[in-house]
N, C-alpha and C positions, 0 to 999 in steps of 0.2 A: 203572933208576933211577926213585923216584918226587918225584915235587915235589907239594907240599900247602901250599896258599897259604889261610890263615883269616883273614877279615876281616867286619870289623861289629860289633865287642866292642868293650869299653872295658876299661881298666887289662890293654894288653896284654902288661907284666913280669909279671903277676899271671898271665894266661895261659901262657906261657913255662913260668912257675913253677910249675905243678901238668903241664904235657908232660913237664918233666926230671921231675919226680916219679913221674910214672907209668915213662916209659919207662925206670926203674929197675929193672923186672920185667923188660925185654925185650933182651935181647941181639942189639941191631940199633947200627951208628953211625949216626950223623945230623949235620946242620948246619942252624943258625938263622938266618935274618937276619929283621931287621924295617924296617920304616916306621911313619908315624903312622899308617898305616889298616890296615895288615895284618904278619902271620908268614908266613915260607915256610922250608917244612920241608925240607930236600933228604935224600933216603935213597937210599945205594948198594945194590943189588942184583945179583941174578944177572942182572937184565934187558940186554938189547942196547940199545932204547929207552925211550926217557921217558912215563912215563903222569904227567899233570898232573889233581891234583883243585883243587877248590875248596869251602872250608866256609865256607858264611855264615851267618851270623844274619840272618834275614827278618825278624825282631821287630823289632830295627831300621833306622831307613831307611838303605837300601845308598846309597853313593855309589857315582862310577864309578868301577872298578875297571882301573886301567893296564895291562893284560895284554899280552905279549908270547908269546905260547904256543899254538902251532896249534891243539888240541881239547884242554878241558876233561870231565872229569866232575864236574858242578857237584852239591853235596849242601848241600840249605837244613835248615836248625835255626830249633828256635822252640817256643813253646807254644801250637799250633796244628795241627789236620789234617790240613795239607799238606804241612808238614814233615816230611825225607825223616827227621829225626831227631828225640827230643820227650823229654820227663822223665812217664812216666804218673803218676807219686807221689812223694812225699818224705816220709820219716819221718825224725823225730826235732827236734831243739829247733836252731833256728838256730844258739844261740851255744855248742852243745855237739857233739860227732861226728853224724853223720846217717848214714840211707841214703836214696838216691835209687834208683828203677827207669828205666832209661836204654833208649829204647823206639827201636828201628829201624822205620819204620811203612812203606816199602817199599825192593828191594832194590835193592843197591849191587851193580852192572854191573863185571868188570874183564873184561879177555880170556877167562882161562879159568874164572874164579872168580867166582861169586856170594855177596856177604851179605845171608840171607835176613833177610824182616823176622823179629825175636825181640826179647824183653825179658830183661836180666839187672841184678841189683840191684849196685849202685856204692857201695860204703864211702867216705865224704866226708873226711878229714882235717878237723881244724879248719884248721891250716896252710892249708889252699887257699882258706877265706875265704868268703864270701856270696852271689859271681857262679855263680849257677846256668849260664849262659850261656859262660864260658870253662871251666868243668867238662865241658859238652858238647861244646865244642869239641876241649878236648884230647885228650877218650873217642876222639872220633868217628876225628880225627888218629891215635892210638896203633892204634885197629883195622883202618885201614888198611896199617899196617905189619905188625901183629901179631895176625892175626885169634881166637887163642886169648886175648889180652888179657880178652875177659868172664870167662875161669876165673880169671883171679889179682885180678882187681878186687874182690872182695865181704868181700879180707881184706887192704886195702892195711894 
């Protein structure tokens, strides 16, 4: 099982709402719950035990975060260097379709699987709206369950 807890966003129906959009590509089930601060993604798998991630937004200021969950793998978003995830570019007109390049800048740790760092280009819906940040969020979320997810992204 994995659990994927995003938090630091704002308009997080608006979040929500571009995850079930994507994970429309990916033939995996899942379950949502939220709060006022965060989503948590629960996904069945083959697994015996629970790997917990955490996606935050460092751009903005984190509050504390209620956690119940022995170890994390925490993965920060932002437009910034140190961010484990980041946007290198964005083409096209705000109030028209776009693409984004959606930049992994170091890798994502599981047992036996690494995501190295790479860049692959993200077809934006207008549907999904303005928030560069909960577009990141739900990439980041969906690649965790579906690591082939960059091949079907660049023709949502």
């Amino acid at each position: 099982m994995k659990k994927i807890i995003i938090t630091g966003n704002d308009k997080i129906s608006n979040l929500i709402f571009i995850f079930e959009d994507i994970m429309k590509k990916v033939d995996e089930r899942y379950e949502i719950s939220e709060n006022s601060e965060s989503i948590t993604i629960n996904v069945n798998d083959d697994s015996t035990k629970t790997t917990y991630y955490v996606i935050a937004n460092v751009d903005n200021e984190l509050r504390d975060i209620d956690l119940d969950i022995p170890l994390c793998r925490f993965i920060t978003l932002g437009f910034n260097k140190k961010s484990s995830v980041t946007i290198s570019s964005l083409g096209g007109d705000m109030d028209t379709s776009k693409t984004l390049i959606y930049c992994i800048q170091r890798e994502i740790d599981e047992e036996e699987i690494v995501i190295e760092p790479q860049e692959f280009p993200v077809f934006v819906k207008t549907s999904w709206g303005h928030d560069i940040y909960n577009i990141m969020s739900a990439v980041t979320a969906v690649m965790l369950i579906d690591r082939s997810i960059s091949d079907k992204l660049n023709s949502m």
